[in-house]
C-alpha positions in Angstrom: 0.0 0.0 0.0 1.3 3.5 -0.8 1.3 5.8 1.6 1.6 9.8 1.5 3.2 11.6 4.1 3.2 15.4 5.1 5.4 15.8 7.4 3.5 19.8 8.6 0.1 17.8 8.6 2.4 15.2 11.6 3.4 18.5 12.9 0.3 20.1 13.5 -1.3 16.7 14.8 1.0 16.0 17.1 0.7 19.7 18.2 -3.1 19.5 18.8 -2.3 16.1 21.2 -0.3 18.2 23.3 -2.6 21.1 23.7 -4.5 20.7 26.1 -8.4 21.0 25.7 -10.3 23.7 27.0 -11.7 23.5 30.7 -14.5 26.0 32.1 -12.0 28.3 33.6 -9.6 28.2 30.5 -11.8 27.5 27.6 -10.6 27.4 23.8 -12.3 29.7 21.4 -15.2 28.9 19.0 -14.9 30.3 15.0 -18.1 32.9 13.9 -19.7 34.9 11.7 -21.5 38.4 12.8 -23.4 40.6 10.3 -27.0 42.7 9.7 -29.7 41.6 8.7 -32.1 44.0 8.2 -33.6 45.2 11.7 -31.6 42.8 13.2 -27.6 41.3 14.3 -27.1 37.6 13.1 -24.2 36.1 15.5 -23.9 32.6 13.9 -21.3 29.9 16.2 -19.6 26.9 14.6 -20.8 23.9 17.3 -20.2 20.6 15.6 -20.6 17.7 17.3 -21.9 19.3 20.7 -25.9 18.6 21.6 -27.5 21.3 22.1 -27.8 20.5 26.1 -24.3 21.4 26.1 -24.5 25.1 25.1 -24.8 27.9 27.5 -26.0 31.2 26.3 -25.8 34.3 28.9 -26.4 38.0 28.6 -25.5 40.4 31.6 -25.5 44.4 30.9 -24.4 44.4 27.3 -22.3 40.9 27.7 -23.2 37.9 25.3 -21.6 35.0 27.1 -21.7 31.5 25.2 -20.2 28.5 26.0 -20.2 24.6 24.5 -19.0 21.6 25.6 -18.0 18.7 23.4 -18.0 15.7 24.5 -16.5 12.5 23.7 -18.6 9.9 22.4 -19.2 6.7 24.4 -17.2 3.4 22.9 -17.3 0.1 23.5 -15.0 -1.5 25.4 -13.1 -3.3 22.6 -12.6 -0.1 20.3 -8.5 1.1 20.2 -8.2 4.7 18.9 -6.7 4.8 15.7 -6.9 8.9 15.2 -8.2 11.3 17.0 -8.1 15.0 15.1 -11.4 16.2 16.5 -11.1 18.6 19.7 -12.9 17.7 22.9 -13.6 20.2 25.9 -14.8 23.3 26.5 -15.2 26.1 24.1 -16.8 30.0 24.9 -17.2 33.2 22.9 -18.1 36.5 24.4 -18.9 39.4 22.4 -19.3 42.9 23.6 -23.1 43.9 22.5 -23.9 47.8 21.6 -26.5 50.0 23.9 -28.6 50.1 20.8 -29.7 46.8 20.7 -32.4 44.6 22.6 -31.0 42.5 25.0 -34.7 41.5 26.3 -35.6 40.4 22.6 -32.8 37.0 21.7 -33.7 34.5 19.8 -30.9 31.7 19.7 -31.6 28.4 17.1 -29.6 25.7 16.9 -29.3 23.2 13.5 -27.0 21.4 12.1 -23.9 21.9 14.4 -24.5 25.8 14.3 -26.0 28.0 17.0 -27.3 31.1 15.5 -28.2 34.2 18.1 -30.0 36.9 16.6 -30.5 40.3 18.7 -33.3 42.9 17.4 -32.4 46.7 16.9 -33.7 48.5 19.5 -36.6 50.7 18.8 -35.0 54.0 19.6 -31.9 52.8 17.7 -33.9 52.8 14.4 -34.1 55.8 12.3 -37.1 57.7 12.6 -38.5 61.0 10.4 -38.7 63.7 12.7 -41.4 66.0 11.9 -41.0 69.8 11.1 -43.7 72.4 12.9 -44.6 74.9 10.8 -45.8 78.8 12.2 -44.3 79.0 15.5 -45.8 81.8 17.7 -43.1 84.4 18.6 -43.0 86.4 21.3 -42.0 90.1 21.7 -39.7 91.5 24.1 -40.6 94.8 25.7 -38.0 96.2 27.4 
């Protein structure tokens, strides 16, 4: 049998077996995506392989806290490891939320290995047409 070898790709393996997963007081970091979407902030979270009992999602003041946990997956007594690239642990995300939106109002979904938080725009956020008055009454000094 032929066999290819990249010796970075044996590098960066054996690199991930030393690290050592992420733990609730050191946890690693989760990839995202953030953008608008029309009268609201889409914060989409890369979660494969965690269940969705495993995510915490937190807001205090303008704090989005999340944190997942992924767990390793029961075997049966007689399975040997052959590879194991996938990272297990602990992994959290917090993200600094502006004044002008609605923390009350967050929806979070998850589907398909992705948690996606969306926050509304707060109402006095939004831009609004501010009416004109026309014939004020003026007043006259006397003096």
């Amino acid at each position: 049998m032929l066999m290819r070898t990249d010796p970075f790709r044996e590098l960066d393996r054996l690199a991930q077996q030393l690290m050592v997963p992420g733990t609730w007081s050191k946890p690693s970091a989760m990839p995202m995506d953030a953008y608008r979407e029309g009268d609201e902030y889409v914060v989409a979270f890369d979660l494969p392989g965690v269940t969705a009992d495993a995510i915490d999602i937190d807001v205090e003041r303008n704090m989005l806290t999340v944190k997942a946990e992924r767990r390793p997956v029961a075997k049966a007594d007689d399975v040997q490891m052959e590879l194991s690239e996938r990272p297990l642990g602990i992994f959290s995300r917090q993200i600094v939320l502006a004044d002008t939106l609605d923390t009350e109002h967050i929806q979070a979904d998850y589907d398909a290995g992705v948690l996606t938080v969306r926050i509304p725009i707060a109402e006095r956020a939004k831009p609004r047409k501010i009416s004109i008055g026309v014939g004020s009454s003026s007043k006259e000094i006397a003096g």
